[in-house]
Each structure stands twice: as C-alpha cells, then as structure tokens.
C-alpha positions in Angstrom: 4.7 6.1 -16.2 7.4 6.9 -13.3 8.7 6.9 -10.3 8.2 10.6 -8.9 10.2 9.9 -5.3 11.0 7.4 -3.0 9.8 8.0 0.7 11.5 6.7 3.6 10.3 7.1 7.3 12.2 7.1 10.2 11.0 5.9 13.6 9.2 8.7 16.2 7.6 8.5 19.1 4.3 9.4 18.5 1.1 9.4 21.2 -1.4 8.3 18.7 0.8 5.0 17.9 -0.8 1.3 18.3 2.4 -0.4 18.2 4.1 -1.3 21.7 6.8 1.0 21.0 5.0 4.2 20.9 6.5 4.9 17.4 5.5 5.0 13.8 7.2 5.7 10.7 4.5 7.1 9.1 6.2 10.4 8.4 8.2 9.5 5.2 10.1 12.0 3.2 11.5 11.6 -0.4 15.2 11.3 -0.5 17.9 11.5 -3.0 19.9 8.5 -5.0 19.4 4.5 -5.1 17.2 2.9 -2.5 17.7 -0.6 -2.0 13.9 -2.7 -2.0 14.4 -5.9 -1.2 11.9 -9.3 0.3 11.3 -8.4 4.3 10.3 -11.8 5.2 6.9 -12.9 6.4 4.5 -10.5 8.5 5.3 -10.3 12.0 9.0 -10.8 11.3 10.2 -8.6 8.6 9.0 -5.0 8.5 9.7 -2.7 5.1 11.1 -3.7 2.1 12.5 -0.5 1.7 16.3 -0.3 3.0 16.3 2.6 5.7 12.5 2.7 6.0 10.7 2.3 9.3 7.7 -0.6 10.2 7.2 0.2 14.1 4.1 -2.4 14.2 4.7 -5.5 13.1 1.5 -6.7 14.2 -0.6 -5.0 11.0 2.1 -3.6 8.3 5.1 -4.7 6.9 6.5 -8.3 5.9 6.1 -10.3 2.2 2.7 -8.9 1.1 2.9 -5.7 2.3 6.7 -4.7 1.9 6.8 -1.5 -0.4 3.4 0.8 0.1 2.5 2.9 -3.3 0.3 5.8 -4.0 -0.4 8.1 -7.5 0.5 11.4 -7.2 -2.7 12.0 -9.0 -4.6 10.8 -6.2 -2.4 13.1 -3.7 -3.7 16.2 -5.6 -6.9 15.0 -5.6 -6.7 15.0 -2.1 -4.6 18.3 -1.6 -7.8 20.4 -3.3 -10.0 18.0 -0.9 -8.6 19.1 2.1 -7.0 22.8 0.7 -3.5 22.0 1.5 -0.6 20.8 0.2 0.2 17.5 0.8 4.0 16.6 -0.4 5.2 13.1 -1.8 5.2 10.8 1.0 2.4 12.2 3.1 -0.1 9.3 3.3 2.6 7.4 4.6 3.7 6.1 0.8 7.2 4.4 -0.1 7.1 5.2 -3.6 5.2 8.0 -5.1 4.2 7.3 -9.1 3.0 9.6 -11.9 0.9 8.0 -14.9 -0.1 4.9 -13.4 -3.6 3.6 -12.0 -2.5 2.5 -8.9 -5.8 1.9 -8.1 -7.1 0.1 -10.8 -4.1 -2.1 -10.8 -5.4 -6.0 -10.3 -4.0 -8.3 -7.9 -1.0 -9.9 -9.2 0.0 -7.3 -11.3 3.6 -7.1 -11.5 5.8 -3.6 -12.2 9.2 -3.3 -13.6 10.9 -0.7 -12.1 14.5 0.7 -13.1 16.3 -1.7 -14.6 16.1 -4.5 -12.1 13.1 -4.7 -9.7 9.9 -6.1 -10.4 6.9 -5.7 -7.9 3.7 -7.7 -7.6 0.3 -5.8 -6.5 -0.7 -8.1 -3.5 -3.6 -5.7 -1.8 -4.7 -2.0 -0.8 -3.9 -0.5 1.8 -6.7 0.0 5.3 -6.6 3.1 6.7 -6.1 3.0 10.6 -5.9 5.4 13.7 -2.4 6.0 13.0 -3.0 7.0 9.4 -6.2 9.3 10.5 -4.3 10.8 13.5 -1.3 12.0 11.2 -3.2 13.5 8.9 -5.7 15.1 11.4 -8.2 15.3 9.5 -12.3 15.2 10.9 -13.8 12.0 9.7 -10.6 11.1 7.7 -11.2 6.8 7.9 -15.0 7.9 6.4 -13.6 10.1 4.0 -10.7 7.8 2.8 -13.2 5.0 2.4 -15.7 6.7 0.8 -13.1 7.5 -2.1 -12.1 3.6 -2.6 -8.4 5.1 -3.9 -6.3 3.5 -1.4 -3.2 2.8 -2.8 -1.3 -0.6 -3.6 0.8 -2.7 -1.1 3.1 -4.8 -3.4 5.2 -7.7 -2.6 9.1 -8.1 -4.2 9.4 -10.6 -6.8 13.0 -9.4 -8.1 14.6 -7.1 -5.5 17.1 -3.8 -6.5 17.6 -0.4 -6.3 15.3 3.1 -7.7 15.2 6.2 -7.3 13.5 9.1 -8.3 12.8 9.3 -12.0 12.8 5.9 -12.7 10.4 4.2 -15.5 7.4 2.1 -14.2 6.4 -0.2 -16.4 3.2 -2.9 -16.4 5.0 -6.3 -17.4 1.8 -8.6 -16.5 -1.6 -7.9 -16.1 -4.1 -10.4 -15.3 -7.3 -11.1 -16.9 -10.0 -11.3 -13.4 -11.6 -8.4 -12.1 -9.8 -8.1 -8.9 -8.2 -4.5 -8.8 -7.1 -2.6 -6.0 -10.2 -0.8 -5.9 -11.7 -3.6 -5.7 -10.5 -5.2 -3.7 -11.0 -2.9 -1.2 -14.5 -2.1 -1.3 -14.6 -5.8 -0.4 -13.3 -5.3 3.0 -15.1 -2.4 3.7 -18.3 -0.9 1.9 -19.3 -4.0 0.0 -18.7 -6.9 1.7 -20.5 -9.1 -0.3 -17.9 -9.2 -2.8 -15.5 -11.0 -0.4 -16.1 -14.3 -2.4 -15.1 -13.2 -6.2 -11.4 -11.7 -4.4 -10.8 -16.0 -5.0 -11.0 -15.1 -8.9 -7.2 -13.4 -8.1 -5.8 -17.0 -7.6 -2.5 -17.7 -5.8 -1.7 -13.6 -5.6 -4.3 -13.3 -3.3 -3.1 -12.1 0.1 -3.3 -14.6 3.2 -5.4 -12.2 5.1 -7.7 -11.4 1.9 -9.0 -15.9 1.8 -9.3 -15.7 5.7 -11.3 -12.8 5.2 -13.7 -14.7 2.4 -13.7 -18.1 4.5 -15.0 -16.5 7.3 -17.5 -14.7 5.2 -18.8 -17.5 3.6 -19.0 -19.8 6.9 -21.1 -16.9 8.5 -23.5 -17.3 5.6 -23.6 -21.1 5.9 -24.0 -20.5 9.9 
C-alpha cells in the first residue's frame, strides 16, 4: 500500500462556486517533494491540512475532521472507463491519491501511518456537492457518484509531518464495528435508516455524523 501523489489546489475563481468568494480549490494537481499535513483547527476556522492546499468554503469542507481528503486510484480508473476519459491523480478534488488500499472500506477511526511520521485517523466520507458535479461536468454526476457508495475518506491528523509521493501507507489500527466509509455513507444518503448504528463508531464519529442520528431518531419519536 502507497502513496501514489499528493494533490494540492490552488484558489480560482470559478462561477459554479458556493463559497462567498467565488473560488474553489477543487482543481488539485500532484506535485513534487515533502508536503507538510498538519491539524487545521476546527471547521469554520481552519481550512486544509495540507500546507499550500486551498479550502475556499469554510462553511462545508475543511477544519479537524475533514483536513486531508483521500481517494484509491483504483476507484479513479473505475471511473475513467465509466465516463471514457482519463481522469489524472487529483481529479475528484483528492489530497492524496493511494494505491492498494480500501479506502472505502476503511472503518471510522481507522488510523494510517504514512512515511515515517504522520498518522491519519478516517473520520467520514466525503458528499458530493454542486461544486464537485460542476467540475467534473458530468450529466447526473451526484446520482451517479451516489449510486457507486465509493466516496472516498476524509481523515483527521493525529500525528502531523511531511509525504510525498511514493510513500508506504500502512493500517496501524483497525476497529472492530461495522462502520466503514461505505457505510457510513449510505447512511446519509440512500439508506437512511442506518443513521443510528454510525453510534457503534464511538468517540471517532464525526460531530456532524451524531447530529445527523439525533435528529433521525427524534423525527421517529415525533
């Protein structure tokens, strides 16, 4: 398992952007040498944890759970014979592209060593939104993306350090509940009446993931 590239975005103004600015740095690229990856601070405040990478809308992405965005390159070619064209590391928007590992069937609170000094904790997957379907331009793309429940892992910075390209991943801890990526995402989306057994994931659970399951279970006690 490895780290194929790191994928760094830089901030454009785009029309199809939410954020107030008008930008998005959704457009990453893989670069050369040691990226710094580092803990942003909460949501709303800090933006990527990945030095020289652009968060334009701090309102939705960005911050502690969601500061370094990953995605299989397995699932990129998968896609690329999907749509019939190539799609290069970084083109759904990913900080770090990875090789050998199921990113999607990673559990919550599963933490990777990467290099020799960071360690990452998976802390959700990743919604597709406007911004995401208007980059790609594809028809139907937030259907299409949710239909295939492979959305990729936000993961939060335990240790921080520097990778690059080429670098080992390695599963450290696993834990034992059912909760993966995939998962957890069907929860929010196609199967809602999972929302309650995302609590099996414990304290690793994102904020947003036990407002999402109290306000599920209060509308069936309403």
């Amino acid at each position: 398992m490895r780290l194929l590239s790191v994928n760094l975005g830089r901030a454009k103004a785009v029309e199809y952007s939410d954020a107030p600015s008008g930008t998005s740095g959704i457009d990453k690229r893989p670069v050369q040498g040691p990226v710094r990856i580092f803990e942003p601070g909460p949501k709303g405040v800090g933006a990527s944890g990945v030095a020289g990478d652009a968060v334009c809308d701090t309102r939705h992405h960005g911050g502690t759970d969601q500061a370094v965005y990953a995605f299989a390159r397995e699932d990129l070619d998968f896609w690329e014979q999907e749509l019939g064209r190539p799609l290069a590391n970084g083109s759904f928007g990913e900080n770090l592209t990875t090789s050998g590992i199921d990113v999607n069937g990673a559990r919550i609170g599963e933490r990777w060593r990467i290099g020799p000094d960071l360690l990452l904790e998976v802390s959700s997957s990743r919604i597709p939104c406007r911004t995401f379907a208007a980059w790609l331009g594809e028809r139907g793309w937030v259907k299409r993306f949710t239909r295939q429940a492979a959305p990729g892992a936000y993961l939060r910075v335990v240790e921080p350090g520097e990778v690059e390209a080429g670098d080992t991943v390695e599963i450290v801890h696993r834990p034992e509940h059912e909760v993966t990526v995939s998962f957890q995402f069907r929860a929010h989306t196609t199967e809602r009446t999972l929302l309650p057994r995302l609590l099996a994931a414990g304290d690793a659970l994102h904020q947003e993931d036990l407002a999402a399951v109290r306000k599920y279970e209060a509308r069936l006690g309403g």
